[in-house]
Every structure is written in C-alpha cells, then in structure tokens.
N, C-alpha and C positions, 0 to 999 in steps of 0.2 A: 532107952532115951525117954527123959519124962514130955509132958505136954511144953512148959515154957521153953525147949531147950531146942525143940523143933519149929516152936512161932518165930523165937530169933534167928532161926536159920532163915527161912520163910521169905521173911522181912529181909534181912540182907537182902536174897537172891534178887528179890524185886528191885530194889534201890541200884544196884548195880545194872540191871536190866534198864532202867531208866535213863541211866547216865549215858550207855552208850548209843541209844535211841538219840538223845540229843546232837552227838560227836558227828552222828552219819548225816543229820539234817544240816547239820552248819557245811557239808563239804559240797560244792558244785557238783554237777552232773557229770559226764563223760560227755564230749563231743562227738552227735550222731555218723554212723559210720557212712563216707561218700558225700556227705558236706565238705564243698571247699571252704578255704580257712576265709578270711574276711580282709583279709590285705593280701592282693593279688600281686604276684612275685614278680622282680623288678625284670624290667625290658633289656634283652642283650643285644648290643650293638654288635654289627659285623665289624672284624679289624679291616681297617684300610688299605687299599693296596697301593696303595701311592706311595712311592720312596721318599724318605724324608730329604728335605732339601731342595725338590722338585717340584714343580708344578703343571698339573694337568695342562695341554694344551687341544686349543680347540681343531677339529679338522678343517683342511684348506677347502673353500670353495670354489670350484670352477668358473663361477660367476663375478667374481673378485676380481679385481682388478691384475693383472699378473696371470689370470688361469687361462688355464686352455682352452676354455671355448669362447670368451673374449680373443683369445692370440687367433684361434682360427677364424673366428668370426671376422677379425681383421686381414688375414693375409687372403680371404674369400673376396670380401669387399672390393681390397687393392687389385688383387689377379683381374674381376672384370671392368675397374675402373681401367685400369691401362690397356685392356685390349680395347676397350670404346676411341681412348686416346690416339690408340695408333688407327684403329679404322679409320677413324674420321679427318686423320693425318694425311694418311694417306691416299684420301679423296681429296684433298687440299692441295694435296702436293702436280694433280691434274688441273683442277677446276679455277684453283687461285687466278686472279689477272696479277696481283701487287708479288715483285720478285722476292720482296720484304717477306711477303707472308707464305710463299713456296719456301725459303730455304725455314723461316721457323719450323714448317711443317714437317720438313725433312728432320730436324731437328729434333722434333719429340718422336717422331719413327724411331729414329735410333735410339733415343736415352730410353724412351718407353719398352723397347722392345729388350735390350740390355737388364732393366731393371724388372720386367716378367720374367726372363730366364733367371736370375736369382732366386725371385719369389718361388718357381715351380722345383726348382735343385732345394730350398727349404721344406716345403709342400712334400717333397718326395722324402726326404730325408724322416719326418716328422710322422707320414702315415697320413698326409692329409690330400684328399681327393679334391684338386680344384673344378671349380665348375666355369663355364666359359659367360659372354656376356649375353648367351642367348638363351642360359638356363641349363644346357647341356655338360655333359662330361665333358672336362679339359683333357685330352687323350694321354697329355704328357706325363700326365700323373694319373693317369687311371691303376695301373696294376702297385700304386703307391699302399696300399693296405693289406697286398701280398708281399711288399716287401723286395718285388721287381716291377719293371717296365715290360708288362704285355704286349703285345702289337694292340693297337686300338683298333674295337668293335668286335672282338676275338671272340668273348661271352657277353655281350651287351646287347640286351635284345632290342627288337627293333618296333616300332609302335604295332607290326604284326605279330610277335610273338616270333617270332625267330631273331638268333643271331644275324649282326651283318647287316646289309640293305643297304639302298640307295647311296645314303647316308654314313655309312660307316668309313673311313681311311683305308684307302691303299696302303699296300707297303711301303714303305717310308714315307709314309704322310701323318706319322703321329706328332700331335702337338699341335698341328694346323686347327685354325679355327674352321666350322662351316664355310663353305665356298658362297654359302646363300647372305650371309653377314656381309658380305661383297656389294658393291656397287657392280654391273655388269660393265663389260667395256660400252658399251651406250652410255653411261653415264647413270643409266635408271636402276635405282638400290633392287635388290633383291628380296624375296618376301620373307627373310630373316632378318634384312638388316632395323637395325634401331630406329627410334625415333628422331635421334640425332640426323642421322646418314640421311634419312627421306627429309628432313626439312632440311639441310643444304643440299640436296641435289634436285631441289626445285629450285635454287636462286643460281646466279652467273655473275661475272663481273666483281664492279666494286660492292655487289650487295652481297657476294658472297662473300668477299675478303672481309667486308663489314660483321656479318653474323655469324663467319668461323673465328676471329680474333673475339669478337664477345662472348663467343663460348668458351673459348680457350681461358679467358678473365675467369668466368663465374665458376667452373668447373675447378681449374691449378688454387682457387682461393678458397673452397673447400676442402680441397687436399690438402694442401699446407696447416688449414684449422685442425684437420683432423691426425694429421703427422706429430704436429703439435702436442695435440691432447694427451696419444701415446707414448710420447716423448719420453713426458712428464709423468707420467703413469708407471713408466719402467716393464710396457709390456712383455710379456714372454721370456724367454732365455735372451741372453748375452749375443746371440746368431742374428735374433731376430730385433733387438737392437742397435746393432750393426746395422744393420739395412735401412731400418726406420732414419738413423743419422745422416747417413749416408744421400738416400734418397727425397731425404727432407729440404738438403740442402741445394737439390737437381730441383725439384720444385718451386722451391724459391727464385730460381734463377728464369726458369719457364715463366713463372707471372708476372715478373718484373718486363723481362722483355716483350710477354705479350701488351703491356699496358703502352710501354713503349711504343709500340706499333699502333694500337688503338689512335695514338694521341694523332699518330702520321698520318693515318688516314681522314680522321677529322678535320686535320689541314688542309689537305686536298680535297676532302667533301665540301669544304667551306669555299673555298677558290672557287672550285667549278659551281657553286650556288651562288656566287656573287657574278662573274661571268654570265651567267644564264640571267639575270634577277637586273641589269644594268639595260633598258632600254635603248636602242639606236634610235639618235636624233640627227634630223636630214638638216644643215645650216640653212639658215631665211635668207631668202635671195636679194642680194643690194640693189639700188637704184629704185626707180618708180618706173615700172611698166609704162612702156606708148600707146595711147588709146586706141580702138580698133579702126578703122575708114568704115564710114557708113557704106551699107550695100548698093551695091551695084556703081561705086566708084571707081573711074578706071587707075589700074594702077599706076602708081609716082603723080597724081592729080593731089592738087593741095588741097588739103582739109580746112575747113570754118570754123 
C-alpha cells in the first residue's frame, strides 16, 4: 500500500471517531443508583368499611337523656324522696291536732308506701341497688346485682369490719328502713332521723299542722317539677314510664289537697288572731254618782 493510500485511511478513521464523540455528549447521564425519583408516588387510601347506603352512627351515651345513669340517677332520687315522705307521714299521722291533716297524713303513708314497692320490684328487676334516705343500703334490693334477694346484712360489713352488727335486719326484716330514722315512741326523733323529722318534732299543735302542711306544699311541688321534666324527656324503658305517669298523677293530687288544707288552716289562724287581738271593754256606768257625807257625819243626817 503506497503512502497517500494509508493518509486517507488515517483521515477517515479520525473523522468517524469524531462524530461519535459528539453522539455520546448530546445523550443525558443515567440516573445515580438509590436516588429516589422526584415526584413522590401517589398516597393510597384505605377502602371504606362502611356499607353503602348506611350511615355511621354515633354511640348512645349514658348521660343523655334516656340513659341509664340518668334513669338510675332518678329512680335513686325518688326511692329516698318517698321514704322521707312516709316517715314524716307517719309522725303526723301521731302528732297532727287538725283531723284534716291526720287523715292527709295517712294518705301519703299509703300512696307513698304503694308507690316504693313499685320503684324497688323496678330497682330489682333492673340490677339496681337502692339506697335508703339515710345514705344506707335499701336491704330490699340489696342482692339485686346478684340477680336474687339475699337476707339483708348476710355480707355487708359493718363500720367494724365484720358482717352483721347492731344494725343489720333480722329475718324477715328486709326492706325495713333503720329503726333509728324513727321517731321513738316519746315522740323525740332518733340520731338517724332527718332533718325534717327533728324540726317537727320540736313543734305541737296548730304549729305543727301549720309546718307539716308547708312541707308537704314545697316538697309534692318539687316532685311534680321534676315528674314533669321526665315526663317529657321519655326517661328510661317503657316500665319506667309507666310509673313516672302513673305516679305523677298521685302527685298532683297530693299538692292540690295539701294547699287546700293550708288555705283551712289560715282561716282558723286568722279567727283565733282576731279573737285574741279584740280588746274587752267594761260599759261606763249611767247616772251621776251621790257625793260622799263629810266625815264624821251620823248616818241618814242631811247633808249642806
């Protein structure tokens, strides 16, 4: 091969070397290995578990109007309201002077005492342990969370630490409130009973009839407020609605007649304050008195 034949080979090779020099610089890099990419990969939602159609609802709270610890919170309330009613009844039904306010008294004995034995057959039914108006265990429903009626005091310890005591029910004494919630037969309340029971059994007469009918007023007009309210609220089960109706209605009829009576007695407090309040006046004596005979006149001697 001569000289020129080899420069044009040469020369090609170069020129061709050239070109593809260029081809590798126009092409991007590779993307370094373990680099994430630059748009971060889309977010997967979880599928929903909610049936179509439906809609999540929220859970019931006991605190709500309708729940259970409002319904117990009420049937607590009423169980010690109406044992106060009947204690205090039934020291009325001794202590009263007005015949009017004995037979009322007698009165709410019964309907009060009627309308506990419902609440506590509820109470029992429900799992719910009444408690009495002195703070204690209502015995009638004590084994109501076992699901039976225990003898009362059976396992209920005593402020010593044992079962039983003092205090505890005889056989066949469950359901009895404390004997101490009593008045004694003296008439003088016992160092359980209420504050109610100790301020009428310091009064007598018309001022007891007087501040056991005012009680009976501000007390039955509470009740009825508060009958009311759950009336209208639709507390608890369909049972315990019943009763509220029921009972609301026996209320109402209680404060009507106590006002009734209120009004009687004010009649007669009014009398007997006008009577007492009406001064005796002695009549002024007619004629003109004869003037006395000077001393030492004998008597039937005519006067000067």
């Amino acid at each position: 091969m001569n000289r020129s034949s080899i420069a044009c080979t040469a020369l090609a090779l170069a020129i061709a070397l050239s070109a593809s020099d260029g081809r590798a610089q126009q092409k991007s890099p590779p993307p370094t290995p373990g680099t994430p990419p630059s748009t971060p990969p889309p977010t997967r939602t979880p599928p929903s578990t909610t049936t179509p159609g439906t809609q999540k609802q929220p859970s019931p709270s006991s605190t709500e109007p309708g729940g259970t610890a409002n319904a117990e919170s009420f049937v607590q309330e009423v169980a010690q309201s109406y044992q106060r009613e009947i204690e205090v009844s039934r020291l009325a039904t001794t202590r009263a002077q007005s015949s009017d306010v004995k037979n009322f008294a007698k009165q709410l004995v019964d309907d009060h005492t009627k309308g506990l034995e419902k609440l506590r057959k509820y109470a029992t039914e429900k799992n719910i342990t009444l408690r009495t108006a002195t703070g204690t265990t209502d015995h009638a429903t004590s084994g109501a969370q076992t699901g039976r009626n225990e003898p009362a005091g059976r396992n209920e310890p005593t402020p010593g630490g044992q079962p039983g005591g003092k205090d505890s029910p005889q056989p066949g004494q469950a359901g009895r409130e404390p004997s101490t919630s009593r008045p004694s037969s003296s008439g003088t309340p016992g160092e359980g009973a209420s504050a109610e029971i100790r301020e009428l059994s310091a009064k007598s007469g018309a001022e007891f009839d007087k501040a056991y009918i005012q009680m009976m007023v501000d007390n039955h007009q509470k009740a009825v407020s508060l009958f009311e309210r759950q009336h209208d609220a639709k507390l608890g089960d369909s049972e315990l609605q019943s009763f509220i109706s029921d009972q609301l209605g026996t209320l109402k009829k209680h404060l009507n007649k106590a006002r009734d009576i209120q009004k009687d007695l004010q009649k007669e407090s009014d009398k007997d304050t006008s009577k007492t309040s009406t001064p005796s006046t002695r009549p002024a004596p007619t004629g003109t008195p004869s003037p006395r005979p000077p001393a030492g006149t004998p008597s039937g001697a005519p006067t000067r």
